[in-house]
N, C-alpha and C positions, 0 to 999 in steps of 0.2 A: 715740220713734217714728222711725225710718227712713227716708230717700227715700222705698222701696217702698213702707213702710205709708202713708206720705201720698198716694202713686199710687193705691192699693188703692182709696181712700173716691172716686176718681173726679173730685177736683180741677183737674187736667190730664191730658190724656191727647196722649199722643204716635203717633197708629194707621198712622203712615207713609207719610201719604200725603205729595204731592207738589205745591205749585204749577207753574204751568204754565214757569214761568220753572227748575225742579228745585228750590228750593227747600221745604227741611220745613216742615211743618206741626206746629202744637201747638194743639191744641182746648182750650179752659177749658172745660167741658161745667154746662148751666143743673141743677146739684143741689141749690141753695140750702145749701151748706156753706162754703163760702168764709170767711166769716168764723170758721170754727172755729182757723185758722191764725194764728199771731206770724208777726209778719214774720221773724223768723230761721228759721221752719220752712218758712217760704214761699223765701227766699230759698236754702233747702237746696234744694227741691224744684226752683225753676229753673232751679239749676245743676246736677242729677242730669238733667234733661230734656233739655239742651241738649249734654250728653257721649251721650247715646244716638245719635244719627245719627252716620253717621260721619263724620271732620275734614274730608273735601274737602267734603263737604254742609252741615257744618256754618258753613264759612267766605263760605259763600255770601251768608247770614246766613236770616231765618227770617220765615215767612206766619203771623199769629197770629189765633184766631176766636173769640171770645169768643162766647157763648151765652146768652142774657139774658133770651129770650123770655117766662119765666112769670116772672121777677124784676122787680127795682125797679130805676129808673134809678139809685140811687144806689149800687146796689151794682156797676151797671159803671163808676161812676165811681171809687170806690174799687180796683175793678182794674186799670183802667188807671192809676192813679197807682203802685201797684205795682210794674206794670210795668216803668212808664216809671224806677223807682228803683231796683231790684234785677235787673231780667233783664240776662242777663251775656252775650245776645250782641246780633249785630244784628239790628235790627227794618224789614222793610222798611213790611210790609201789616198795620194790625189791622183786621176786620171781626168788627162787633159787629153783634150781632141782637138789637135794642132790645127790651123787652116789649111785649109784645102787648095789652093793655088797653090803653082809648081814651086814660086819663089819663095812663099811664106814656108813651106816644107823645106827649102834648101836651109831659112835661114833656121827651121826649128832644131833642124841636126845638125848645126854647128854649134844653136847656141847651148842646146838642152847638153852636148859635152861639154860646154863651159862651165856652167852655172846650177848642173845638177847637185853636186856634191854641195852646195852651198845653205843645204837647208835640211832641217831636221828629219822632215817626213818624208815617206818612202813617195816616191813620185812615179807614176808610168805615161808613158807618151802613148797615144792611140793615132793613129789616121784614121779610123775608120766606128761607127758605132758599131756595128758591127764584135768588134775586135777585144768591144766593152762587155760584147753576152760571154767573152769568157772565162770574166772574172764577177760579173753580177747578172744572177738570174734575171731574163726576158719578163718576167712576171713584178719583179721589182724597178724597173723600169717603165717613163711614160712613152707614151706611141711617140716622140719627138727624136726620141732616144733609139727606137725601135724595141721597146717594151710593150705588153701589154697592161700596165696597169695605168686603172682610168682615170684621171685628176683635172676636175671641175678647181681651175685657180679663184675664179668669182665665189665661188659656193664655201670655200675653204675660207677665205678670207671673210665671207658674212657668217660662218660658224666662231671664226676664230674673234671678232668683233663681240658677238652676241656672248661669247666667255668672259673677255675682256669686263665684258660692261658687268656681270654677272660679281666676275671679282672683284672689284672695285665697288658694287655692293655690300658686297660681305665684308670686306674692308673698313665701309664707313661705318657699317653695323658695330664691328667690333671695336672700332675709335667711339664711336658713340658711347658704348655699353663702359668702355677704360675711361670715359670722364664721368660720367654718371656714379660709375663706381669711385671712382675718386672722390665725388662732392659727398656723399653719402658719408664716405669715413672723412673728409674733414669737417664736417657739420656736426655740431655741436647740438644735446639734444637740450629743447625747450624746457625754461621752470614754470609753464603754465598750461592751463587747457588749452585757449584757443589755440596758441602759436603752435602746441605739440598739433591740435588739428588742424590747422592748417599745412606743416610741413609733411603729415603723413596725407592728407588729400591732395597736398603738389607733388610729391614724390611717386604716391601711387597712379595718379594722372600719367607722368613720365613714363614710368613703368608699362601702362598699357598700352601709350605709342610706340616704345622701342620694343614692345610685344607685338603690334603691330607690324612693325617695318619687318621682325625678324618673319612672320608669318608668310607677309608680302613674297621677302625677298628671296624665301620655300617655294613658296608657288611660283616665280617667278623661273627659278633654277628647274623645278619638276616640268613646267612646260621646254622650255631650252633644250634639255633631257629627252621629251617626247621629240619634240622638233627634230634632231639630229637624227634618232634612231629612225624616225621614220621616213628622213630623204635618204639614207644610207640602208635601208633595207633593213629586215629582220634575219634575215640568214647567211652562216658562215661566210658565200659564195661571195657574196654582194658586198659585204666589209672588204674590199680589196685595200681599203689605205690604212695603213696604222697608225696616222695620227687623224682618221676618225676614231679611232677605235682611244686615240689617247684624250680625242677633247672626251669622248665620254665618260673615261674615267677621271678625267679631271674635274668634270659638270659632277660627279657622285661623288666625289670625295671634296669637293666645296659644301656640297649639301650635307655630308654626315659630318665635316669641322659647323657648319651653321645649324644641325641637330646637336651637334654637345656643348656648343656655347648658348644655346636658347636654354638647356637642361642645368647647365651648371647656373645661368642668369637666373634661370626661377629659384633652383634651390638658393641663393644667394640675395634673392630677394623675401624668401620667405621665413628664413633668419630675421633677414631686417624688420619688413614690417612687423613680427613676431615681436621682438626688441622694442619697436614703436610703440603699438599699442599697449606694451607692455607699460613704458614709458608714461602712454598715455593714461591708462587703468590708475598708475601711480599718483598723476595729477589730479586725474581726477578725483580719488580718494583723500589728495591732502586737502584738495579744494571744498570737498563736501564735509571734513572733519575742522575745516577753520570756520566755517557758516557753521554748521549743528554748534562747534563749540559756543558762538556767540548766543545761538539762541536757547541752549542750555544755560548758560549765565542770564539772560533775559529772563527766562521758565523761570530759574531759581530764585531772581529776585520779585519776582510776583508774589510767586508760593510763598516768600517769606515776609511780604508784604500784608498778606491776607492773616490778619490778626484778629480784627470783627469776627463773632459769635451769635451778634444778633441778641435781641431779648424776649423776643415773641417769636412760636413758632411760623407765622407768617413771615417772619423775616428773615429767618433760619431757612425756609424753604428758600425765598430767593437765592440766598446764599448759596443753599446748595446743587441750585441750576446754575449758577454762574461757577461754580467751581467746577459743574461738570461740564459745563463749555467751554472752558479752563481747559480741561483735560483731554476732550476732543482734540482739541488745538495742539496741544503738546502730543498727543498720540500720534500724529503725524510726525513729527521730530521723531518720537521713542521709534516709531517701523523704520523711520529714515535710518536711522542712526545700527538699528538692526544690521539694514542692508547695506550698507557701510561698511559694517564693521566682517560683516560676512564676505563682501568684494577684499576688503585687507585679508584674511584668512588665507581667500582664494591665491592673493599674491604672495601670501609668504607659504603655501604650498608648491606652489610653482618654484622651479631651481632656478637659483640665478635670477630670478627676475626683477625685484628691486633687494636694499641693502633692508636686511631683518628688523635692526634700528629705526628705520623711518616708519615703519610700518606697527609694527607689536604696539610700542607703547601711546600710539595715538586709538588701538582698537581698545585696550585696557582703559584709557582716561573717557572716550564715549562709554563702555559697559559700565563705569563707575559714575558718569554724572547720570545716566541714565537711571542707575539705581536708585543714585539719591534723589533724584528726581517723582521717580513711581514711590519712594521711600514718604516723600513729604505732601504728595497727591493724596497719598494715603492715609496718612496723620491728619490731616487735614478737613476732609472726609470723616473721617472716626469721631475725630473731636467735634466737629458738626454734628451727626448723627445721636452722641449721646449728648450735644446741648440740644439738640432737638427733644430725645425724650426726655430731658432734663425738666425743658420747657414745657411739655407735655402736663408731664409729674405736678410743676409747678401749678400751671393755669390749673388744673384739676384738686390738686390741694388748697389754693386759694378758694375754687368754688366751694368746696368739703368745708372748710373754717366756715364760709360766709352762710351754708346750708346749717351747720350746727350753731353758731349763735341766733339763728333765726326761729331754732327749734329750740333750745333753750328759753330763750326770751319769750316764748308759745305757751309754756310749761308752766300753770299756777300751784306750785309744790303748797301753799299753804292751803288748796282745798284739797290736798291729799291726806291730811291730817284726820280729815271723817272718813274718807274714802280708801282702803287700798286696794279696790281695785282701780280707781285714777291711777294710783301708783306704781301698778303692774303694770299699767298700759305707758305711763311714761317712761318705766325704765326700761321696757319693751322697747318704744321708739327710740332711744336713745342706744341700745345694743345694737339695733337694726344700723342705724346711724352710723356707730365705729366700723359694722362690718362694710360699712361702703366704702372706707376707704382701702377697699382693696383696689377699687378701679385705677388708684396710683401707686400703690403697692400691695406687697404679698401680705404679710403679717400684723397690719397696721402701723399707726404712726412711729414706732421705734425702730422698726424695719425702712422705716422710708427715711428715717433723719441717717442710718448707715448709706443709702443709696444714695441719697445727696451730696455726702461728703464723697463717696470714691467718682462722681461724676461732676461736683464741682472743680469750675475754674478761675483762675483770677479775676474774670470778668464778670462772672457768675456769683462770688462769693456774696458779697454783699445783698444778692436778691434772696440767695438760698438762706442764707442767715435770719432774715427776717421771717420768709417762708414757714421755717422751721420752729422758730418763735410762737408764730401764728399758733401754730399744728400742735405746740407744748400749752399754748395758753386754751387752750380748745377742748386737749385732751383732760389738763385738770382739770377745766372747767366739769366736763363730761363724769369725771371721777368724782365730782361733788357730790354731783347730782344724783349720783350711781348708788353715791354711801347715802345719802340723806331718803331716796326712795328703797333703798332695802328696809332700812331701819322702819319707815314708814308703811312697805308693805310686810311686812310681820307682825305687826302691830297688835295686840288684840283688840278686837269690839268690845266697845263699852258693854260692861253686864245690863240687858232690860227684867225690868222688875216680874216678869211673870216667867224666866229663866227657871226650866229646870235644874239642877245642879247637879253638874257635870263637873268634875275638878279635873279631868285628864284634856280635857278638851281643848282650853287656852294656853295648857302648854307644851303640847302635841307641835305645833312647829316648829317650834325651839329646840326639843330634844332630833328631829327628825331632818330638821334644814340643809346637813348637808347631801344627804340621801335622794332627794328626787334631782338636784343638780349633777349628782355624779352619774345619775342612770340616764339622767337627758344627753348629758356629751357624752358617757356612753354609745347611746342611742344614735346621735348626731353623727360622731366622727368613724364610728368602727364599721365596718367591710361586714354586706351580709352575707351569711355565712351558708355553706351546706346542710340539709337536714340532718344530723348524724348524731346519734346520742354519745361516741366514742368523744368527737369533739368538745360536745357540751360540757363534757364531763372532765377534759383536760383545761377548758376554760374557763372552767367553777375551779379545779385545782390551781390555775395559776393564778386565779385571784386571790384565790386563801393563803397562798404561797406568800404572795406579794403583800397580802394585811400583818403576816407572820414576821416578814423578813424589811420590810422596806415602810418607809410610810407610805398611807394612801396618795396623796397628793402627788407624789414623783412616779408612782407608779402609776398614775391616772393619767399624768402628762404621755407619761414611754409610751401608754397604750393609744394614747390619740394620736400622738406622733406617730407611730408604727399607722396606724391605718391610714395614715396620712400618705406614708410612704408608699401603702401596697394600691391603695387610689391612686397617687401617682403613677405608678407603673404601668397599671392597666389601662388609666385614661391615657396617657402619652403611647400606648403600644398601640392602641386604636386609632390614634391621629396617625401616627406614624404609616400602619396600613395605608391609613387614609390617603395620607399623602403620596407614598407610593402609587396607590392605583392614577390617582391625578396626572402621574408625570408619566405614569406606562402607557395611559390612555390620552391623555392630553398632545406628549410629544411622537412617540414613539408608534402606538398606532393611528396619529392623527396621519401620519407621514402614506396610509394607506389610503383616506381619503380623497375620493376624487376631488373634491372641493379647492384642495390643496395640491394637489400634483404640478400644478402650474408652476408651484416655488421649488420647486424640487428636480433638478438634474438630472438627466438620464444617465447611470453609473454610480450615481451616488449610495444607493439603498445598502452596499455592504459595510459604507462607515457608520450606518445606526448602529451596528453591531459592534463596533468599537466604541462609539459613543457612550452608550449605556451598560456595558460588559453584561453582567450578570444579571442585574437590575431586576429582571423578570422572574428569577426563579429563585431572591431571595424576596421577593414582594410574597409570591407562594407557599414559601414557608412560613414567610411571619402571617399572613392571612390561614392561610388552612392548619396547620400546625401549632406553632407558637401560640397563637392566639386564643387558640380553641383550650390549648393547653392552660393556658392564666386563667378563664374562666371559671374553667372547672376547676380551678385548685386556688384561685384567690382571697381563698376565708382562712389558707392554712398555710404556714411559713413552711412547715416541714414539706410540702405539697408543692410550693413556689420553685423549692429551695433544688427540689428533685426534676425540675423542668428545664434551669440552668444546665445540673449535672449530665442528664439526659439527651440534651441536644448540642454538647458541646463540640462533636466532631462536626454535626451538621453547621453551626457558626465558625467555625474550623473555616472548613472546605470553603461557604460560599464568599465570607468575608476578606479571606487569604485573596483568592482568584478577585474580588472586586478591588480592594485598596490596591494589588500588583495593578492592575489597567486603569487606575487613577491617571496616571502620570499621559499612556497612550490616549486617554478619553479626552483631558485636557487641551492639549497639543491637537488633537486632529479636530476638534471641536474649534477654536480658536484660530488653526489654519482653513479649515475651510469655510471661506467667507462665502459661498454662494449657498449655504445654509441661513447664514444669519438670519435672512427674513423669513424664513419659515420657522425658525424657534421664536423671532418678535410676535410672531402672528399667532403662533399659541400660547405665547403670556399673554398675550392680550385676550384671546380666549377665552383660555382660564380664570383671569383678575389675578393673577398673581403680581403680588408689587417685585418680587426678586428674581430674576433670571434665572435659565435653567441649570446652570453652572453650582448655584447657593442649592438647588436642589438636589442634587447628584451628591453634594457630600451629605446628607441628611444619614447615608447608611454608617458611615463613618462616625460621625456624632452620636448615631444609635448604640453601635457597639463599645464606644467610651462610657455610657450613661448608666449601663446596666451595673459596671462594678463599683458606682456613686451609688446609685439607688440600694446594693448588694451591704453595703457598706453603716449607710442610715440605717437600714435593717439590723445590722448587725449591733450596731451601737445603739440602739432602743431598745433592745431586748436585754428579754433579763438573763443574768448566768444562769447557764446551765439551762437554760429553755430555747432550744432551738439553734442554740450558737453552733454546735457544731457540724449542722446541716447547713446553717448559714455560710460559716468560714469555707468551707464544703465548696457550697458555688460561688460563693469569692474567689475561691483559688479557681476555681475552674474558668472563670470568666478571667483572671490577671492572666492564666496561660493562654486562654483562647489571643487575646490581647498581645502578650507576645508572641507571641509564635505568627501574630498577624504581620507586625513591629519584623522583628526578624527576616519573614520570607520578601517585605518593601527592601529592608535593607540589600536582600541579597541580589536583586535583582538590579541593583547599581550597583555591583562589581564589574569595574570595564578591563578588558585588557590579559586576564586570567586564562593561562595559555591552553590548559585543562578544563575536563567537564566537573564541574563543579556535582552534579548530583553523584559523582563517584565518591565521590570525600566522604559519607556517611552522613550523617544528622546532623547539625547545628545545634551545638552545644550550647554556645554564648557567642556576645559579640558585642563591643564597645570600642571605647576611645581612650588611649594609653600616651604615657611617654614611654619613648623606644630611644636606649642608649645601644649602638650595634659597633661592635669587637672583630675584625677579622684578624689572624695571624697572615698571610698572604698582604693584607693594607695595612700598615703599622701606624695611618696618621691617629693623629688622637681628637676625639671629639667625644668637646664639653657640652655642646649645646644639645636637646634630644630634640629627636623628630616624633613629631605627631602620629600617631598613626591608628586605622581603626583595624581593631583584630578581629577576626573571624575564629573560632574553636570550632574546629570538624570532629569528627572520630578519626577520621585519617588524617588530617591537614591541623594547620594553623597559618591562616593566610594574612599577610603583615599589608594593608592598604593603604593608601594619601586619599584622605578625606579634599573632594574637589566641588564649592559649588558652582554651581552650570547658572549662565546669568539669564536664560530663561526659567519661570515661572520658580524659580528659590530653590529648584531640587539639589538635595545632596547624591555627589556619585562617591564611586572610591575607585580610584586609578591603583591599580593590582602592582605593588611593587618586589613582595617575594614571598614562598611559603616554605614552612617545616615540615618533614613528614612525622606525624606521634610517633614511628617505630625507630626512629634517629636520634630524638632527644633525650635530654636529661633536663631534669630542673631540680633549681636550688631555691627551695624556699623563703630560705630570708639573705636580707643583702646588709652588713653593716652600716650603719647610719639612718637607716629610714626604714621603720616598717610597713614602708607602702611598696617596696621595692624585692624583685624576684629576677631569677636569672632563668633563660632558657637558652641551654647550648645544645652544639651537638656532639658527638663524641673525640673525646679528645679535645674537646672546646678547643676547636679549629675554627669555631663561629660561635660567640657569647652576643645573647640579647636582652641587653638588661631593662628590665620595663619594672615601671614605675605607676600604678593604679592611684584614681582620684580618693578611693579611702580603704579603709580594711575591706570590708565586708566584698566591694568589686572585686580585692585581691585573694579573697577566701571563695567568688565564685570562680575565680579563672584557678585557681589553683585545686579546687575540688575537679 
């Protein structure tokens, strides 16, 4: 049997009331049952009675009334010994109500003089209830008593049940929640995926049932809660008992202990699983860094497997389908391997989350096979492409040999003997002849035995060898022929007998022979010029010049070479346009096409603009400008020279702003993959064989070209004819050049705590050894750091050159800077004259730097 069930029969009752001093009351009520109890079930009951009030009420201590009226005095005596031996708290007041029969009354005033002093607590004898209103208010008392307060025993008892059950609830909540938590900290975290997934989806499972029960066992206590308050009324009046008033506060303060253990469980699970999937993130990374690495070793031994070159360009092609499905294949690896390495990052960002060692150098050895990997893709590839045109070259000079002994062997040089004009026309077709083998190279066959050698390979050597053979036996052949029909077309006609005589006549070619060949290539190779008699007139002097000072022949070359050069420039500045408009109209307004919109995202139109940076408004210059400009000044170096000088701010400005958004155009082109198919679809378009990426750098290439072509110029001409309008826009075009060079550079400075355009103009900027001195750090260091310098007007910024392992760019991670108005420098260091010191006052900070030769060390120090 129970506490409750011993309540139940009426034993003691606890109705809430209150002595006057606050202390509870506990009634023994007269049912003549008393003695059905052991004292251990008695002693149970005492202590179930005495945890009902609650702790402040209870510590007060307690008013006890025994009820005795239709019993025997002996049996209040045997309760109060009880009492006075088992009740477990304090006792202030017992008032007993003696029986009411005249004998029990005799024996209670003899015995209550015997046996009063024999016990701790203050005792009073009543006869009457009555006699008890004048020691506890009528209001704190049940009508039994002659009180008015009202006490439902059934109701009490199914309130105090439905508590019971409530804490013994929360109870097992909390034993629950202390093994759980237990297993968690001795469970040992998994070395693999599945097991770490499976222990975080059995854990988390758990988690959301003992989330469940705790929800439960809320709503369970909040109705309990309703329950009470609502048979007990809502107002003051109507609460007459105080231990409703105590189950309610005991139903709320169970509920706010099972609100702060659900709040400490979550945050204590959310550590954890945190932890877990941390765990898990970890696995999974070393899991996906042991597969890449095998199939990185597999990739590599492919790639080094593929040593074939093929011998026909048919077979070279296949080659180089199969290489590039090759690389398909591994491309999947290299993004794997990306996002990989980018998930490690992420963890060794995160604190605490795995050990820095497990992680760093497993992302370092993927970005390194990775490299080598796209490293030898790409060799691979190259060397393909140039045995292709290798091959090309070849098939095409094999047909050239097999075309010229054909024409040879055509040629009856002994009926040239009567005839020269046969012999004009043979060594006509035979000129004609050598100039075709431009279609395998530039300059003819001497030019193409160079080309063959820097594009032969091991495998290649022996075909080339022959090849070239071929192309030598062909061309002397060609040169026989060449001598033996000059000779034949000079020739004079035999004198006929009715001949006037003429003596100047048959020897008029001979004295004049090389004169109409020199005005032919003349004619042939030179640039037509302006109407302008000023010109004519400097180009009669420089010819006369050139008879005076040089010989004909080298000065006839400069000159054909020179127009060679200014053809070059004009025809390549035209394609150049050309090609430009192809890619601004091709890609860039095809993208406005209805046609196409289909392939084209909604949001996407503002990365065209990234895409192409400038594209369009240096297309406009070189079309309406530039271009118009060569035209009209393409007969005159000085003219050319003044065009460079002229527009060097404008290749400034647009060139700077294009090559800086190289880097962005790349990356956002390359990440956004729901373009691709709309740039495939206008190469295919177009016919272009190269993607639009080979086209974009085309502006790049442009502005390298000009101070080559600036250059040939310079070096064909004669001293003192133009050179110094030449050097003029050479230099103009080397600074445009840097200062392009420069402003890429600066814009990979990372980490530079300051605005960099406050520093003044960029003086220079290279890559040094830095030996660095502090008085403050006395260690000594031999070894120098690399480092790339920055020369401000204001600054001198000291950087770690870092390359980034996508697409090969160089940054420079900002490590410290000088202010110019602080320093000093010492121009020479003993021991080496590459070496210079910059301190700062009182060389409290020496940097001693060390340049790759004089001249770097004569720029940094001017």
């Amino acid at each position: 049997m129970t506490s409750l069930n011993y309540y139940n029969t009426n034993m003691l009752l606890s109705q809430g009331g209150k002595s006057n001093e606050g202390c509870p009351i506990i009634t023994f009520p007269d049912n003549n049952n008393f003695q059905l109890l052991s004292d251990v079930e008695y002693q149970r009951l005492m202590l179930y009675l005495t945890s009902v009030p609650a702790l402040q009420d209870a510590d007060l201590g307690f008013h006890l009334i025994i009820d005795r009226r239709t019993d025997r005095w002996n049996s209040v005596k045997t309760v109060l010994l009880k009492i006075s031996v088992y009740f477990p708290g304090l006792i202030h007041v017992v008032y007993v109500l003696r029986p009411a029969s005249f004998i029990q009354k005799a024996l209670s005033e003899v015995s209550n003089k015997l046996f009063k002093d024999e016990f701790k607590f203050r005792m009073i004898v009543l006869s009457t209830a009555e006699e008890l209103h004048k020691y506890i208010n009528v209001r704190q008392l049940t009508p039994d008593l002659g009180g008015t307060l009202q006490y439902q025993h059934e109701e009490w008892i199914e309130q105090r049940i439905e508590l019971e059950k409530f804490s013994a609830i929360t109870q097992q909540i909390s034993n629950a929640l202390d093994v759980f938590t237990k297993t968690i900290e001795e469970t040992e975290l998994p070395n693999n995926v599945d097991s770490t997934q499976q222990l975080l989806d059995k854990q988390n499972e758990t988690y959301s049932n003992l989330k469940e029960e705790i929800l439960a066992a809320a709503k369970h206590g909040e109705n309990l809660l309703f329950s009470i308050k609502e048979k007990s009324g809502t107002s003051t009046s109507d609460l007459q008992s105080s231990d409703t008033i105590s189950n309610v506060f005991a139903v709320e303060r169970l509920l706010v202990q099972l609100e702060e253990t659900e709040k400490t469980f979550d945050e204590f699970w959310q550590q954890h699983s945190t932890k877990l999937r941390h765990c898990l993130g970890l696995r999974r990374f070393e899991q996906d860094f042991r597969e890449l690495q095998i199939n990185f070793d597999s990739n590599l031994k492919t790639v080094s497997e593929m040593a074939e070159v093929g011998e026909t360009v048919s077979r070279i092609d296949t080659l180089i389908k199969e290489t590039n499905a090759f690389e398909k294949l591994c491309n999947v690896d290299i993004e794997r391997s990306e996002e990989v390495t980018s998930s490690g990052q992420q963890l060794i960002n995160i604190k605490n989350s795995c050990p820095l060692e497990c992680v760093e150098p497993k992302c370092s050895e993927l970005l390194r096979m990775r490299d080598m990997l796209l490293e030898r893709l790409a060799k691979r590839k190259e060397t393909l492409f140039k045995c292709r045109e290798l091959m090309e070259r070849v098939e095409k000079a094999n047909k050239w040999c097999a075309n010229g002994i054909v024409l040879l062997s055509t040629q009856r040089i002994e009926q040239c003997s009567t005839s020269p004009e046969l012999a004009e026309r043979y060594l006509k077709e035979i000129q004609e002849f050598i100039k075709s083998s431009n279609e395998f190279t530039l300059n003819g066959p001497k030019d193409f035995r160079e080309t063959f050698q820097d594009s032969t390979t091991p495998e290649t050597k022996p075909l080339v060898s022959q090849v070239l053979q071929r192309i030598e036996d062909v061309t002397l052949m060609c040169n026989k022929h060449i001598t033996s029909l000059n000779k034949l077309a000079i020739k004079p006609k035999r004198p006929v007998q009715t001949v006037v005589p003429e003596p100047a006549v048959p020897r008029q070619p001979q004295i004049g022979a090389p004169q109409p060949t020199r005005a032919a290539l003349k004619k042939a190779y030179t640039i037509p010029k302006m109407t302008s008699p000023v010109e004519g007139e400097q180009e009669t002097n420089f010819y006369h010049q050139n008879e005076k000072n040089g010989s004909p022949e080298t000065d006839e070359v400069n000159r054909i070479k020179t127009g060679h050069v200014l053809t070059e420039l004009f025809e390549t500045e035209r394609i150049f346009v050309s090609e430009l408009s192809s890619i601004i109209k091709g890609y860039k307004l095809e993208a406005q096409n209805e046609e196409m919109l289909h392939m084209i995202p909604q949001g996407t139109e503002e990365k065209f603009e990234v895409i192409f940076g400038n594209l369009e408004e240096i297309y406009k210059f070189h079309s309406e400008i530039f271009l118009k400009d060569l035209e009209n000044c393409i007969s005159s170096m000085d003219l050319v020279s003044l065009c460079f000088v002229q527009r060097r701010d404008n290749f400034f400005r647009l060139y700077s702003f294009y090559c800086q958004n190289i880097s962005k155009s790349e990356h956002l082109r390359e990440s956004s993959v729901e373009l691709h198919q709309f740039f495939q679809a206008c190469q295919k378009k177009l016919g272009h064989k190269l993607p639009l990426a080979a086209y974009l750098l085309k502006p790049v290439q442009r502005i390298t070209k000009y101070q080559l072509l600036l250059r040939d110029l310079l070096r064909y001409s004669d001293e003192g004819k133009y050179c110094k309008e030449l050097q003029q826009a050479l230099e103009c075009m080397l600074i445009v050049l840097k200062c392009v060079n420069d402003s890429m550079h600066q814009i990979s400075i990372t980490g530079f705590p300051e605005d960099l355009s406050q520093q003044g103009e960029l003086l220079l900027q290279g890559s040094f050894s830095v030996w660095m001195e502090n008085k403050k750090d006395l260690r000594l260091r031999l070894k120098p750091m690399r480092r790339h310098l920055f020369l401000y007007q204001k600054a001198l910024l000291f950087c770690k050159p870092v390359s980034k392992a996508t697409h090969n760019k160089a940054t420079y991670q900002y490590k410290h800077y000088l202010k110019m108005s602080q320093i000093g420098l010492t121009e020479s260091v003993k021991g080496d004259g590459r070496k210079f010191e910059v301190w700062l006052q009182g060389r409290q900070e020496v940097h001693t730097i060390q340049s790759g030769n004089l001249e770097q060390k004569k720029n940094l120090g001017e």
